[in-house]
C-alpha positions as CSV (number, residue, x, y, z in Angstrom):
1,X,123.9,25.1,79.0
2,X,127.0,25.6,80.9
3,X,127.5,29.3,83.0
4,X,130.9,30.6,83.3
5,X,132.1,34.2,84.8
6,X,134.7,36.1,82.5
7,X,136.6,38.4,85.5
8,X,138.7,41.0,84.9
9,X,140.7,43.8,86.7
10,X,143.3,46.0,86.5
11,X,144.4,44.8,90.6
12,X,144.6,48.8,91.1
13,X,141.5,48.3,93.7
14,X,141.7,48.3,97.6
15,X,142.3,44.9,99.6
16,X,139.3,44.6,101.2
17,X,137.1,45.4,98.1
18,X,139.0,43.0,95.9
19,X,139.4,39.9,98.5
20,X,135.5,40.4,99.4
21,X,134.4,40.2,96.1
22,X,136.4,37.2,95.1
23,X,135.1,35.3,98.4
24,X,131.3,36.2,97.3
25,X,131.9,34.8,93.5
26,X,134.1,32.0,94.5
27,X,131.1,30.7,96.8
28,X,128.5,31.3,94.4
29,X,130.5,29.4,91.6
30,X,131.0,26.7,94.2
31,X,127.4,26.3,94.9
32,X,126.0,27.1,91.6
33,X,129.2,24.8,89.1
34,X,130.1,28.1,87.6
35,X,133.5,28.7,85.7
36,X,135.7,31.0,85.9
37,X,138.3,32.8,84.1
38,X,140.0,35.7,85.4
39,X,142.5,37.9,83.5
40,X,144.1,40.3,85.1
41,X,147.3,42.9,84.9
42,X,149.5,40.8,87.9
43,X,148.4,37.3,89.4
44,X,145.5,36.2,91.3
45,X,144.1,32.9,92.7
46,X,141.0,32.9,91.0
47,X,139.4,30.4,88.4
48,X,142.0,30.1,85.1
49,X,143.6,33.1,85.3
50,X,145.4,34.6,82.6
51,X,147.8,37.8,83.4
52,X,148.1,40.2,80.8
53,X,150.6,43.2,81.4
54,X,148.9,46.1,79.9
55,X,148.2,49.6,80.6
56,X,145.4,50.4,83.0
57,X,142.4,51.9,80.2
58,X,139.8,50.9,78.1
59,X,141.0,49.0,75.1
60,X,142.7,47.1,77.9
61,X,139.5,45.6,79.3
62,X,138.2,45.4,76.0
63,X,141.6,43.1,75.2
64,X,140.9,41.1,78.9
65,X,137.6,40.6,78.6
66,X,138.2,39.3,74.7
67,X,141.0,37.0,76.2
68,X,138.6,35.3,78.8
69,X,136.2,34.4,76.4
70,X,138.5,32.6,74.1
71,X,139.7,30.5,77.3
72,X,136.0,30.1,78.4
73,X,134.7,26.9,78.0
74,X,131.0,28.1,79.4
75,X,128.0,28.6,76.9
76,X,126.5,31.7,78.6
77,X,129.2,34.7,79.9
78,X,128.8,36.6,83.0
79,X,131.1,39.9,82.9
80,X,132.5,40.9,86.0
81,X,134.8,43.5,87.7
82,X,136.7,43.6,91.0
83,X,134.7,46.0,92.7
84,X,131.4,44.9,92.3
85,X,129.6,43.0,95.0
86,X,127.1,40.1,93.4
87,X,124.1,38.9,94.9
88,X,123.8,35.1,93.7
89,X,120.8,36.0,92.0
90,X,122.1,38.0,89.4
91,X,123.2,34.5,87.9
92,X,119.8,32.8,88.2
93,X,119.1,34.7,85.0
94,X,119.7,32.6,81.3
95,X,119.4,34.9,78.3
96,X,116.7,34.1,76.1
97,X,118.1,35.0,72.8
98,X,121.9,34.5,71.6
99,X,122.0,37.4,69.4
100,X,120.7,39.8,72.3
101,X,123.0,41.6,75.3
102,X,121.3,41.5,78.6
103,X,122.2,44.4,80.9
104,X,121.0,44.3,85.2
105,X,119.6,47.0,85.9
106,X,119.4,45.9,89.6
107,X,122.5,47.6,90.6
108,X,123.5,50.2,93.6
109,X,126.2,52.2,93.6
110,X,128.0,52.3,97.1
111,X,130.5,54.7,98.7
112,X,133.6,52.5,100.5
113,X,134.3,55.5,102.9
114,X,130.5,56.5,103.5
115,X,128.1,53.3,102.8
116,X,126.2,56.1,101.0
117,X,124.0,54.6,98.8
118,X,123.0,55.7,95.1
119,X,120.8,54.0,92.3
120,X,120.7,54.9,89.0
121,X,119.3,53.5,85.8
122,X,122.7,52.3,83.5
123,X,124.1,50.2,81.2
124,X,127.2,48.7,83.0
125,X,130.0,45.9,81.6
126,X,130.0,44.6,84.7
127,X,126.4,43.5,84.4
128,X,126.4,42.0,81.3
129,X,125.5,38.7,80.5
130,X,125.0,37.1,77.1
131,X,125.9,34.1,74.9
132,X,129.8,33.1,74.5
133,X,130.0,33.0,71.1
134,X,128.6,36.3,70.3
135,X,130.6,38.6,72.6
136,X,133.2,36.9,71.1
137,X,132.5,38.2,67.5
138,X,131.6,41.4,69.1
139,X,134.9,42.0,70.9
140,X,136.8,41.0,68.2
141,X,135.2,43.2,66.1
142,X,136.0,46.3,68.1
143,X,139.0,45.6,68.6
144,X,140.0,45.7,64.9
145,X,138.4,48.6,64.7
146,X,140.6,50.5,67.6
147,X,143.6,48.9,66.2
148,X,142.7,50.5,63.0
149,X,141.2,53.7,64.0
150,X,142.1,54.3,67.6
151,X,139.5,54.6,70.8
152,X,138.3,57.9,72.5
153,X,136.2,57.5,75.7
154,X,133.5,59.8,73.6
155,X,132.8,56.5,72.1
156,X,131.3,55.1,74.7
157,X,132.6,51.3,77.4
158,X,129.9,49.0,77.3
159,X,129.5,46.9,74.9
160,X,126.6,47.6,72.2
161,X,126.6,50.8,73.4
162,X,129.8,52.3,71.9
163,X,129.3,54.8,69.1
164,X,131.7,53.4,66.7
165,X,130.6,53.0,62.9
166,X,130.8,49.7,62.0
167,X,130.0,47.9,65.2
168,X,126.5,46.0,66.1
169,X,124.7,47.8,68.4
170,X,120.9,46.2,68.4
171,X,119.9,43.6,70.2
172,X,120.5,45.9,74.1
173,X,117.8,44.0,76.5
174,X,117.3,44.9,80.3
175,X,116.6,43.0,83.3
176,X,116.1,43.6,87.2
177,X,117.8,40.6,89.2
178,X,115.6,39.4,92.4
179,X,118.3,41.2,94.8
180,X,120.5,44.1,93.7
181,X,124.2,43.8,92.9
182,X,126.7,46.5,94.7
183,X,129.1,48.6,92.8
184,X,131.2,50.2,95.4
185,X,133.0,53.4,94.7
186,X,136.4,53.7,96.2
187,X,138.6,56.9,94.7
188,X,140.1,54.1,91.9
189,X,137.3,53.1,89.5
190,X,137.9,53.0,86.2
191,X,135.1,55.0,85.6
192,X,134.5,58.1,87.3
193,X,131.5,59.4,89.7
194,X,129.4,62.7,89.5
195,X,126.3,62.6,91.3
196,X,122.9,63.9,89.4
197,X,120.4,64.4,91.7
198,X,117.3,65.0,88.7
199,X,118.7,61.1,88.2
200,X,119.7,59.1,90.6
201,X,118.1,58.5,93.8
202,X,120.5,58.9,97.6
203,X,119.7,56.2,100.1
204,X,121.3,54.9,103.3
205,X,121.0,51.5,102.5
206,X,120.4,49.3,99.6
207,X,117.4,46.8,99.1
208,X,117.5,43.6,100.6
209,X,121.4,44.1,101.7
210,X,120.4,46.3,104.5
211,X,121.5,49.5,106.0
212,X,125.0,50.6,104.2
213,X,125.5,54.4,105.7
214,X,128.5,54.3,108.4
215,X,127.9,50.1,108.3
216,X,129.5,49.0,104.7
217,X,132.0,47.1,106.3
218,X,130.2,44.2,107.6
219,X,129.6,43.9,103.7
220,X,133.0,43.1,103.2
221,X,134.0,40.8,105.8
């Protein structure tokens, strides 16, 4: 069964962040004989990548991410974004069932200007991983139906959890990598922050990265 990493971006994300994460996956890909296939808005030296000019929103990533698939030649699909820092075992894990979406749960949320560090249980894109073939007929799916009936953010980003009649939505499974994975907030994420302290827990570091408050940029190096 062969892994590969579908990557996308927009490229509106800061230097640092973006080169940092690209070193991290290109090493683990390296060490680990993953694939890759980024898609992105303007080019970027990174796996197969395939630039798309298109305007900086949802049914955008929904297009890139539908795009990478078709030019995957991997088995299993890892999603990832640009400003998300992977720890190499969040690709130890192998779904189980091909019908079934796997989200990590094992996933921080960093500020770039702080190191403040936040956790909260979620669903993300970026921490989806599931078989090939099905994302495929999942994506292309929703995207007739956008085409068709147009997209509001009311419907929901990640996938199988959109509330759009017509489209699949069982088959949502969970799973906590050995090491967390780092979502760093910068001021130009696609989606936007709002801190709820009944549900999400404040830390000054993140487990098994280490201290992150006034220190996140030894992360990035």
């Amino acid at each position: 069964m062969k892994k590969g990493i579908v990557y996308y971006t927009n490229n509106n994300c800061n230097d640092i962040i973006f080169n940092a994460v690209i070193k991290r996956l290109s090493n683990i890909c390296k060490k680990n004989n993953i694939d890759v296939v980024s898609v992105s808005h303007r080019p970027i030296d990174f796996g197969k990548n395939i630039i798309m000019d298109l305007p900086s929103r949802a049914e955008s990533i929904f297009t890139q991410i539908y795009e990478g698939l078709l030019a995957s030649e991997a088995d299993v699909i890892y999603l990832a974004e640009h400003d998300v820092l992977y720890h190499p075992s969040h690709f130890d894990f192998v779904p189980i069932n091909k019908r079934v979406f796997y989200y990590n749960r094992n996933v921080w949320q960093v500020d770039y200007n702080t190191g403040e560090a936040v956790y909260k249980l979620s669903r993300r894109t970026s921490q989806l991983v599931a078989d090939k073939n099905e994302l495929i007929i999942y994506f292309e799916k929703l995207l007739e139906i956008i085409k068709e009936r147009g997209y509001s953010y009311k419907m929901g980003v990640s996938p199988r959890m959109h509330n759009i009649k017509g489209i699949n939505n069982r088959g949502v499974v969970t799973f906590m990598s050995a090491f967390p994975n780092i979502d760093v907030r910068h001021g130009s994420n696609f989606s936007p922050y709002k801190y709820n302290k009944e549900k999400e827990i404040k830390a000054n570091g993140v487990p098994n990265w280490g201290i992150t408050l006034n220190n996140f940029n030894k992360y990035l190096i």
